[in-house]
MIMI-741101 format. One record per residue (C-alpha): x, y, z. Coordinates in steps of 0.05 Angstrom, whole numbers, padded with zeros to 5 digits, always signed. Example, Ala and Ser with C-alpha at 12.3 -4.5 7.8 and 13.67 -1.06 7.14 Angstrom:
2
+00246-00090+00156 +00273-00021+00143 
***
This chain:
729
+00692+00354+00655 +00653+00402+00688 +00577+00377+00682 +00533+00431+00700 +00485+00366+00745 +00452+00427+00787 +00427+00469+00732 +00389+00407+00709 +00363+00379+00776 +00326+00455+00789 +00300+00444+00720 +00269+00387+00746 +00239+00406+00806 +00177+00425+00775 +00161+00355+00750 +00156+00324+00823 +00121+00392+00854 +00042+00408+00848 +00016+00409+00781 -00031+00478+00787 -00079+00477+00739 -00088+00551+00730 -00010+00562+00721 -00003+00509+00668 -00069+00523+00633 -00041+00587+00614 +00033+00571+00603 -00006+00518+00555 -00025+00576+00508 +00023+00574+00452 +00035+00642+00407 -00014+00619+00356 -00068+00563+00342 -00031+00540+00286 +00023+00488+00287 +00093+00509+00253 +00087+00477+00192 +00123+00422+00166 +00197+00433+00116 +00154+00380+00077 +00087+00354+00088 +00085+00280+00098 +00044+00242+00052 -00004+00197+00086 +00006+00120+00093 -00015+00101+00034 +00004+00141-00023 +00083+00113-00023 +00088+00044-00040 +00149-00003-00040 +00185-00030-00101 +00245-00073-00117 +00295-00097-00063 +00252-00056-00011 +00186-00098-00029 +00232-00158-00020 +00246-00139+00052 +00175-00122+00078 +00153-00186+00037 +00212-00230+00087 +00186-00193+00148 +00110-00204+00129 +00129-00278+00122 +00178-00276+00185 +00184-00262+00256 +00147-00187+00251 +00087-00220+00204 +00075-00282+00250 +00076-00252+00328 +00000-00242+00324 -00001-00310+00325 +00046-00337+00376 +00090-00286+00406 +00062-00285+00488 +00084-00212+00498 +00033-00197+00426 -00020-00259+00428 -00026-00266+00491 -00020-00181+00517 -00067-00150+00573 -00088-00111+00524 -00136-00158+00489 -00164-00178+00550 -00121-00233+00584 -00109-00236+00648 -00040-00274+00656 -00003-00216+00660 +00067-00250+00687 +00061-00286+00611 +00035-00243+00570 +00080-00165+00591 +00151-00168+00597 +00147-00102+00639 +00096-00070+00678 +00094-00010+00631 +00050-00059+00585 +00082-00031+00515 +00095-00091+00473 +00031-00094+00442 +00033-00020+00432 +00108-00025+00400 +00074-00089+00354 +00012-00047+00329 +00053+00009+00307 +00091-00024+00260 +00048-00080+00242 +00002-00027+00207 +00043+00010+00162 +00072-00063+00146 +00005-00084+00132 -00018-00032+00088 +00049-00019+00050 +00042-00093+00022 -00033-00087+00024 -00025-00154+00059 -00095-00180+00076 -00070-00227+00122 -00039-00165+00171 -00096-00126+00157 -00133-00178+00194 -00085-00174+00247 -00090-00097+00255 -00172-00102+00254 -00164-00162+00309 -00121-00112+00347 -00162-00047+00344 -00228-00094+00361 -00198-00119+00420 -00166-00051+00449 -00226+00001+00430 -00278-00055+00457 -00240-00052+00511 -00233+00027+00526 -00259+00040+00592 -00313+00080+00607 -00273+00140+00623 -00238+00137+00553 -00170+00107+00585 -00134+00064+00539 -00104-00001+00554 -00103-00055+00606 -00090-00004+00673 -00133+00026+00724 -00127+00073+00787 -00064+00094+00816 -00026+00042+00760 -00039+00096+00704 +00020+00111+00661 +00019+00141+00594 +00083+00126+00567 +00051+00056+00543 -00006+00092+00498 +00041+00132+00451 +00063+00073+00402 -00007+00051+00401 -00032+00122+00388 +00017+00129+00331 -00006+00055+00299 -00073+00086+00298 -00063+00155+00270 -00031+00116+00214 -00088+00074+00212 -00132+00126+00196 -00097+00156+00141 -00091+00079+00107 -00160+00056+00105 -00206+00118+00134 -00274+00090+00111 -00270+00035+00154 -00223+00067+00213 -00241+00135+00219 -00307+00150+00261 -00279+00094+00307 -00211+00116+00323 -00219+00195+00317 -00278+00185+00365 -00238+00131+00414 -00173+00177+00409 -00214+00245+00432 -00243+00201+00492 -00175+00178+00513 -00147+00253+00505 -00205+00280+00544 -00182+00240+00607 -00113+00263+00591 -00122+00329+00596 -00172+00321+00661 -00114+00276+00696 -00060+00330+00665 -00107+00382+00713 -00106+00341+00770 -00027+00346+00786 -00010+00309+00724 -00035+00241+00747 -00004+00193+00702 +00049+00226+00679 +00089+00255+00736 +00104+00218+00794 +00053+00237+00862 +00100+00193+00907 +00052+00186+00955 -00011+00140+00919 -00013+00075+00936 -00006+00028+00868 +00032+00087+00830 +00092+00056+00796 +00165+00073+00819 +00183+00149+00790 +00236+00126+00741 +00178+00088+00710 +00149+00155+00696 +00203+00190+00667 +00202+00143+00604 +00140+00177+00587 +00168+00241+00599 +00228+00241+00565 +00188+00209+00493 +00138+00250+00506 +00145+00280+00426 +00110+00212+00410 +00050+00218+00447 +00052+00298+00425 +00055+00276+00345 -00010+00244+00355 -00045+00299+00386 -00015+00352+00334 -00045+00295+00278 -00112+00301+00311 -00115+00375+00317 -00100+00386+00252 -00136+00330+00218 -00200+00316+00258 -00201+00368+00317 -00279+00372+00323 -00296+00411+00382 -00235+00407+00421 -00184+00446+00394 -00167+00485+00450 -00163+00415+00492 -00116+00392+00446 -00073+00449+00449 -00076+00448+00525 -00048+00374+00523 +00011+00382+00491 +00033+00448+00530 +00022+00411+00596 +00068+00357+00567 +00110+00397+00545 +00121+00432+00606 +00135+00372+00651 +00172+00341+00604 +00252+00315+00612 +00275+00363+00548 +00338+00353+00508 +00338+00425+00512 +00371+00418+00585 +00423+00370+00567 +00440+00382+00498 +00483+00447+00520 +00559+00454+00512 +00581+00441+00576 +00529+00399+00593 +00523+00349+00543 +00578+00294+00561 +00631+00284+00510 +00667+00227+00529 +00662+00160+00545 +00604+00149+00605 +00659+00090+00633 +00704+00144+00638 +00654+00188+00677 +00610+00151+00712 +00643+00074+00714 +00594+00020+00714 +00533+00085+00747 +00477+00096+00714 +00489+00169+00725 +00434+00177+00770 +00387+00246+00749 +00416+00245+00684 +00398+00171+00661 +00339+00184+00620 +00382+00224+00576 +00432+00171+00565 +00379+00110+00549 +00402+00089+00483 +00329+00081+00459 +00313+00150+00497 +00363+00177+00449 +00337+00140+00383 +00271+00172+00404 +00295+00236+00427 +00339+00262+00369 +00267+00283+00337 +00229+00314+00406 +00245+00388+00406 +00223+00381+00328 +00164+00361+00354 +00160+00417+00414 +00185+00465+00356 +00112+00458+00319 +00076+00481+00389 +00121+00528+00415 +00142+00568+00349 +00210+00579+00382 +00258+00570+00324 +00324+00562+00373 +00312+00497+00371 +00334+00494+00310 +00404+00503+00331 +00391+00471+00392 +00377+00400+00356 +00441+00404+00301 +00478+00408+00362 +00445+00350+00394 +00444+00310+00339 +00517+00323+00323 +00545+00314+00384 +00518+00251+00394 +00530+00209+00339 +00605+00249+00339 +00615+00227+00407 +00557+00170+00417 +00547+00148+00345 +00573+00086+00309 +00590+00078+00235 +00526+00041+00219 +00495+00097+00232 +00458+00085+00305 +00474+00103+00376 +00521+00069+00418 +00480+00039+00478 +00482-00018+00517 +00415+00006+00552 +00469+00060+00574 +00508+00113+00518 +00575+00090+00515 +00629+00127+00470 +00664+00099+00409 +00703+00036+00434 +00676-00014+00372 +00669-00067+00424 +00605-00035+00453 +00531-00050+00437 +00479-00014+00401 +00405-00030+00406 +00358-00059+00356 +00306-00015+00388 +00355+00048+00373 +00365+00037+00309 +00294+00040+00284 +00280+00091+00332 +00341+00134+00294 +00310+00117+00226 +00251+00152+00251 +00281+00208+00286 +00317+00221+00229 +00260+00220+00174 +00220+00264+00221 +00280+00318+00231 +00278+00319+00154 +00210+00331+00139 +00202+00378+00204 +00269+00426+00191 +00281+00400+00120 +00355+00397+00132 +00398+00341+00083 +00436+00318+00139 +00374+00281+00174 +00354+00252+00108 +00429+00222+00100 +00432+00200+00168 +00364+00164+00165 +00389+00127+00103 +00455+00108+00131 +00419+00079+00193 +00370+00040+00148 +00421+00010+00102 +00470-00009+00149 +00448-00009+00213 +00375-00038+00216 +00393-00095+00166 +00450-00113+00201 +00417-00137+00260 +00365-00185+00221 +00375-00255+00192 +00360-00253+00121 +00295-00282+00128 +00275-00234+00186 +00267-00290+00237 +00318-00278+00287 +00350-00211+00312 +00396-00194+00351 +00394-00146+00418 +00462-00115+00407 +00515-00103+00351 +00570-00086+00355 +00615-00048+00297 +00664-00112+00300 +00632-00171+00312 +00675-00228+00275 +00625-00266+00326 +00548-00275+00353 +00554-00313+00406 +00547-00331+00486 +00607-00287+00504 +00653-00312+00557 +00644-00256+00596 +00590-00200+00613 +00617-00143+00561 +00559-00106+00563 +00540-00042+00621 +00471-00079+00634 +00454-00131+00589 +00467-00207+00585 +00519-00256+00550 +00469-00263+00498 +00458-00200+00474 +00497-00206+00401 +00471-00276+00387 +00409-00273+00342 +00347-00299+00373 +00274-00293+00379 +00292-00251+00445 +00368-00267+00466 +00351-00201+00511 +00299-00160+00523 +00240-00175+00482 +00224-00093+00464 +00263-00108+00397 +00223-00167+00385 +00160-00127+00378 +00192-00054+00360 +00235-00076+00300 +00179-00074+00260 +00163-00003+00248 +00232+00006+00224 +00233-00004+00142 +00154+00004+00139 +00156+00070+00169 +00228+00089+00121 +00181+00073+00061 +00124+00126+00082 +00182+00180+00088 +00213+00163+00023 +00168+00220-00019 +00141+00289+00011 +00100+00347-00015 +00146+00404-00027 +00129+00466-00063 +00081+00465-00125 +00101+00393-00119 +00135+00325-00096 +00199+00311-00065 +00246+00233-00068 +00271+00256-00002 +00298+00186+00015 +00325+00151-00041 +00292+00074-00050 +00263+00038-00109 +00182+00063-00100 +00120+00092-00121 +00080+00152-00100 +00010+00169-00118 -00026+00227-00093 -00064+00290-00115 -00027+00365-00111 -00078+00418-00122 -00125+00375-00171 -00072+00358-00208 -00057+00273-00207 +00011+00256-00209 +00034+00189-00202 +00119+00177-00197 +00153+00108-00208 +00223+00107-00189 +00261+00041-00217 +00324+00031-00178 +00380-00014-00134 +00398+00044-00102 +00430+00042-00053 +00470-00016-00091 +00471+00020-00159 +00475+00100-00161 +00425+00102-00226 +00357+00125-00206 +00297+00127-00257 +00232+00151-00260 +00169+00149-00297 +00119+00204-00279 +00050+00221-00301 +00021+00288-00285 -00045+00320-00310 -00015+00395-00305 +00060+00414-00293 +00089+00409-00231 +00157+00420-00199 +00192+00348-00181 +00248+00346-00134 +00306+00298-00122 +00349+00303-00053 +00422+00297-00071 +00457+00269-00014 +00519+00309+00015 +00561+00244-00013 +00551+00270-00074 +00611+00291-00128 +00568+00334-00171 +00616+00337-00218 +00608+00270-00233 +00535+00267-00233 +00473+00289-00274 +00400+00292-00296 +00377+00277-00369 +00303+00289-00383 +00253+00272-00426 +00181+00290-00426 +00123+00279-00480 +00056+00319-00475 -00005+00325-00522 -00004+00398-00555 -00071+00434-00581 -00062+00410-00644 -00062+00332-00622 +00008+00326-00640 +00064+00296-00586 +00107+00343-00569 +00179+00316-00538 +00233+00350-00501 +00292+00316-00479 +00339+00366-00439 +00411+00349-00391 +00418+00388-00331 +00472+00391-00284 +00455+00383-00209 +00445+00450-00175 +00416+00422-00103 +00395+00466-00054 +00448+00480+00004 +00401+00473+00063 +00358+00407+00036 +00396+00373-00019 +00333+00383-00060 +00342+00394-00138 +00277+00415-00180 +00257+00398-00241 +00206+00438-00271 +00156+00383-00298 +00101+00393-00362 +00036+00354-00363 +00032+00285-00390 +00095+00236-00390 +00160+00248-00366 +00214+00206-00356 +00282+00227-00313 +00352+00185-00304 +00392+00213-00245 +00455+00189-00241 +00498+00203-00164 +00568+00202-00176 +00618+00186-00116 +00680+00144-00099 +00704+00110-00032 +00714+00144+00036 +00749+00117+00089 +00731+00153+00140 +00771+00163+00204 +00748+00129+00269 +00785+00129+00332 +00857+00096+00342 +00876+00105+00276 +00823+00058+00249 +00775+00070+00189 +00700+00063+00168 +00692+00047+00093 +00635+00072+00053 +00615+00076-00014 +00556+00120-00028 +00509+00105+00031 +00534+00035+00045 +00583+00021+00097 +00633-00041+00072 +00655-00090+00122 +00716-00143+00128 +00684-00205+00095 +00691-00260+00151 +00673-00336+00135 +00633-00368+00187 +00586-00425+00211 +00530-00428+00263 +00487-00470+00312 +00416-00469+00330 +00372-00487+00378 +00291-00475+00391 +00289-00406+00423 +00296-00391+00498 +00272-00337+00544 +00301-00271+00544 +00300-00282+00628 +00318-00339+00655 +00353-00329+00592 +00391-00414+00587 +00316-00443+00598 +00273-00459+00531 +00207-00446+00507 +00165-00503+00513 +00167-00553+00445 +00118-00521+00394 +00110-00455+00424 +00146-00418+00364 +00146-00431+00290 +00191-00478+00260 +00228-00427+00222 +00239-00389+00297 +00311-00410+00319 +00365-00380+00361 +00427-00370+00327 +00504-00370+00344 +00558-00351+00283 +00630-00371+00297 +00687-00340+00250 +00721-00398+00208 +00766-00347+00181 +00814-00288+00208 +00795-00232+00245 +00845-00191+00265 +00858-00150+00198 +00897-00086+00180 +00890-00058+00111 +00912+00005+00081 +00872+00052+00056 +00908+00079-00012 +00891+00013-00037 +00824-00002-00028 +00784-00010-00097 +00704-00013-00121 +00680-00067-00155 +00608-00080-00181 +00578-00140-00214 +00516-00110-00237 +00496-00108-00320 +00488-00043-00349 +00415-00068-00360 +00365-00038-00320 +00327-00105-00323 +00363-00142-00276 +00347-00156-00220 +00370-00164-00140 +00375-00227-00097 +00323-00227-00052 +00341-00227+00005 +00391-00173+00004 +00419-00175+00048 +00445-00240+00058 +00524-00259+00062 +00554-00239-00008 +00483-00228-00032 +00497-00151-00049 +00529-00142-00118 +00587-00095-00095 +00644-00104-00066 +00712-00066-00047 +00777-00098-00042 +00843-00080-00007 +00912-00100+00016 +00911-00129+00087 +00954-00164+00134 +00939-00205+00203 +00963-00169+00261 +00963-00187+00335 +00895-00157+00361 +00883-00180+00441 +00810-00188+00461 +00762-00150+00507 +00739-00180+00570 +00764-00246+00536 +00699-00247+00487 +00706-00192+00432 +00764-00157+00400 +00784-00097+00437 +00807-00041+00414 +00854-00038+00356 +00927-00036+00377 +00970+00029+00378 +00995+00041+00311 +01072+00037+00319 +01055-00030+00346 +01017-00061+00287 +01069-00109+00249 +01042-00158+00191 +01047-00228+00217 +01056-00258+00147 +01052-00238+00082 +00999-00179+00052 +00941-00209+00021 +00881-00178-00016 +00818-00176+00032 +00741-00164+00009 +00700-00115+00043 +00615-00125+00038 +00561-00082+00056 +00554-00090+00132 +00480-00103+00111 +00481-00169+00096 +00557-00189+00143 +00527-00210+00209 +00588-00230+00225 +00647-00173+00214 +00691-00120+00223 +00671-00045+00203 +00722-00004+00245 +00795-00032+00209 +00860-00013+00228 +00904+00025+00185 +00976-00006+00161 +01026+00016+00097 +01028-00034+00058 +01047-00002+00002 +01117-00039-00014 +01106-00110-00027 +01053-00156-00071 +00996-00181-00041 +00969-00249-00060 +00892-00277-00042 +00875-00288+00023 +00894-00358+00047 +00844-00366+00094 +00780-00354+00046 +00812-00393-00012 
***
């Protein structure tokens, strides 16, 4: 493959030269003063609340790992940034960003549950960090030449949110704090872009690749400064402005790579072996990617240039085509890899997707970031959890019939611990940055849209908010995605269009909206009108409207669809069912011990350190594996009631705790292993043989299968009975 390295090293060479002020001050100017608005406007953190199964979930993290690391967790309690000293215990990296990760999704947690047991968390936080700003308006634990920005931009986007959750008692505090800290920004931005681009010759500067993680997620430092200018620019509008074009300009863009020709197709083994691919790393960082898949959105609102449009389908595209797994995240073991279902994705890129994803929706308004946010968050994200959100792992892979110690190091750069679930069997980022995921899904599940409100992500939830003087407040009773029947109950003071995405899933045919609305007439009498509409969604967003009176409405949207195996390398298939991905239901049983350190990763924690309910976790497979089934006989099967009264286990996502189900015929079939510790890829198809009889296997949402097998391979069985599965019985 011809990869086009030079184009994107000259790029480059205006990062590591002189930073003249004059030069970027006036490249800073964009075409206008306004941002490009939004597709849809978000709604602040707030307004959407959590119902049903999704309550359930941020009620097990409040009460597990995510809701308790305040209190014990040495890279959250015990942080630099709250003023100790210990530094070697309390930061896993010299960056300093695990508080930062924490914060930002400890606060939409918080106030999503209106938990006032977080909340005091969050105030304990933002007491300790702004009575700690320095004088010159930096934020965080650094000074001099050990300056980096890259840790400020989760904690930036914790507070933003902060604001728009509780401004009485945030507001003049952080707007003030968060105009001091962008101040010295733009000062250090002036003076060669201290900080922020490597000088190479200041004594205490970090190495230079430490800088380029700020430069290549810059968008989530640049989201907080296009929040500010447009919410509470006071005086410095201009400064702002100037900001974001600097850091813009010395960014790493996805712009240079994601380029036909450029962007690398295949496997990185394949191209670069066990490198790191030297210049072109920090576009192949799995959580670079997660974060990245949004930035030239984000660039897009600055620089009005609407080629980036195109620009990020492709991106996006092309990597989860030739990056992406069927859970819906990006295939990284710190490193992209391509589609082998033996390699790892992050827990860190998976909520970093989610979010990515949301954003591109709300930014370009485009279905197929709305679909791909949901897929990530119902099958990825959950995946990775224990039901009670204590323990997660580092890596997953698509089949995993295992989470264990492997034999053997199967990962580019990451240990034999990695798939185990743990309070932080690797690197402890996930630890502190799985958080955000679901609480930050919930504040992008409604949007303004025209003359009204959009369900742009479909969840069981709640929106309240004001559109022109006119209160409207939506319910939406569902088990989607475990049920297909949405329904809402919706109050309005004066008409107002509603909108529902329909996903690209969809069978229209076999779906529909009945509506029924009552409103008080001049004459005092109720006036009801109960229409049917077929879906007619728009082609670009999904959206369908339904033209709303004042007073009480009530709409039932019913999504029809039917299975899709969908094709996956070496004649293999992903099953889905709506947004769900379905995988081989595998029996298993598990060990635990008190949790150890991520490095030296076989010593312990001292006794007590953790919570009782903190373990680390191995699953072994007590049944088969190593499964073909064929596809023309795979069948749905639901054990829901037709009433909309009943409810879901909670969790949900616990092993057979989802009420569907698909079935199929299946056969064992001799399946080697990968580096002797995980099944490798499936075997050619002429050589797949049945090594007994057919037998009828259950697939599960992946969800709640921490143990499984999502990429199957394909086998006729269509001559012959199948009878149940011997090893489950």
């Amino acid at each position: 493959m011809n990869i086009n390295v030079q184009k994107i090293l000259k790029i480059w060479e205006g990062a590591a030269a002189a930073f003249p002020s004059t030069s970027i001050r006036a490249q800073a100017n964009n075409s206008t003063a306004a941002l490009v608005p939004w597709a849809f406007d978000p709604l602040p953190l707030g307004a959407v609340k959590p119902a049903g199964w999704l309550q359930d979930q941020l009620g097990q993290m409040a009460n597990g790992l995510a809701g308790h690391e305040h209190d014990f967790y040495r890279f959250v309690a015990n942080s630099t940034w709250t003023g100790n000293t210990n530094e070697s215990w309390g930061e896993y990296s010299e960056l300093h960003e695990g508080f930062p990760y924490w914060f930002n999704g400890i606060v939409p947690l918080a106030y999503h549950l209106d938990d006032p047991r977080l909340k005091d968390q969050v105030a304990d936080a933002v007491d300790a960090v702004l009575g700690l700003q320095a004088s010159d308006g930096w934020l965080g634990p650094e000074t001099g030449a050990s300056r980096n920005f890259w840790a400020r931009y989760p904690f930036c986007l914790g507070l933003i949110q902060l604001v728009e959750a509780d401004p009485t008692t945030y507001k003049d505090r952080v707007v003030t704090a968060l105009h001091r800290y962008f101040e010295l920004m733009n000062s250090m931005l002036l003076n060669n872009g201290t900080g922020y681009v490597f000088q190479g010759s200041v004594s205490g500067e970090m190495d230079q690749g430490d800088f380029q993680w700020g430069q290549v997620r810059v968008q989530d430092q640049i989201i907080s400064l296009q929040w500010l200018y447009e919410n509470f620019p006071l005086n410095n509008s201009q400064l702002l402005l100037d900001n974001i074009g600097m850091l813009i300009n010395s960014s790493i863009s996805f712009a240079d790579y994601w380029v036909p020709g450029v962007f690398i197709t295949e496997d990185l083994y394949d191209v670069y072996g066990t490198g790191d691919g030297g210049d072109l790393f920090p576009y192949f960082h799995g959580v670079n990617v997660g974060q990245g898949l949004k930035q030239l959105a984000v660039f897009r609102r600055y620089n009005h240039n609407d080629s980036i449009v195109d620009t990020t389908r492709y991106g996006v595209n092309a990597t989860f085509q030739y990056h992406g797994n069927s859970m819906g995240s990006v295939i990284g073991d710190e490193r992209e890899d391509g589609l082998a279902p033996y390699q790892g994705a992050e827990l860190c890129t998976a909520v970093e997707t989610m979010y990515s994803m949301s954003y591109l929706y709300q930014a370009l308004g485009e279905n197929y970031y709305a679909d791909r946010a949901e897929l990530a968050a119902f099958n990825a994200l959950p995946a990775m959890l224990t039901p009670d959100w204590w323990a997660r792992q580092y890596m997953v892979e698509e089949n995993q019939p295992w989470a264990l110690n492997t034999t053997e190091m199967i990962y580019w750069n990451d240990n034999t611990w990695s798939s185990s679930f743990g309070l932080e069997p690797d690197y402890p980022c996930c630890t502190v940055n799985h958080p955000q995921g679901f609480p930050k899904f919930v504040s992008a599940l409604f949007t303004n849209a025209p003359n009204g409100l959009a369900h742009a992500l479909l969840s069981p939830a709640s929106v309240s908010t004001t559109i022109d003087s006119n209160d409207v407040t939506i319910v939406c009773n569902t088990m989607y995605p475990f049920d297909n029947i949405l329904s809402y109950d919706i109050t309005a003071a004066s008409g107002f269009d509603f909108y529902v995405r329909v996903p690209a899933w969809v069978e229209l045919g076999n779906s529909s909206i009945y509506i029924s609305s009552r409103s008080d007439a001049a004459s005092r009498h109720i006036r009801t009108r109960r229409t049917s509409t077929p879906l007619s969604p728009d082609p670009i967003s999904g959206l369908h409207k339904i033209s709303l009176p004042p007073g009480i409405s009530s709409v039932t949207y019913t999504l029809g669809t039917s299975i899709v195996p969908e094709p996956r390398p070496n004649n293999t298939v992903a099953v889905y069912y709506g947004p769900l991905l379905y995988a081989l239901e595998i029996s298993f049983a598990n060990t635990s011990t008190t949790p150890k350190f991520f490095n030296p990763m076989d010593e312990f924690y001292p006794a007590g350190y953790a919570p009782p309910q903190s373990r680390d976790y191995q699953y072994f497979n007590t049944s088969a594996w190593n499964i073909a089934i064929d596809p023309s006989t795979l069948v749905f099967h639901s054990g829901l009631s037709n009433s909309s009264s009943s409810a879901l286990p909670d969790p949900i996502f616990a092993p057979a705790a989802p009420p569907t189900w698909i079935t199929a015929k299946g056969c064992e079939i001799a399946w080697g292993l990968y580096q002797n510790s995980i099944p490798d890829i499936a075997p050619a198809l002429a050589d797949r043989e049945c090594l007994g009889n057919p037998f009828i296997v259950t697939l599960r949402p992946i969800g709640g299968q921490k143990v499984h097998m999502a990429e199957l391979p394909t086998i006729d069985l269509s001559s012959g009975k199948a009878s149940s599965r011997p090893d489950l019985m």
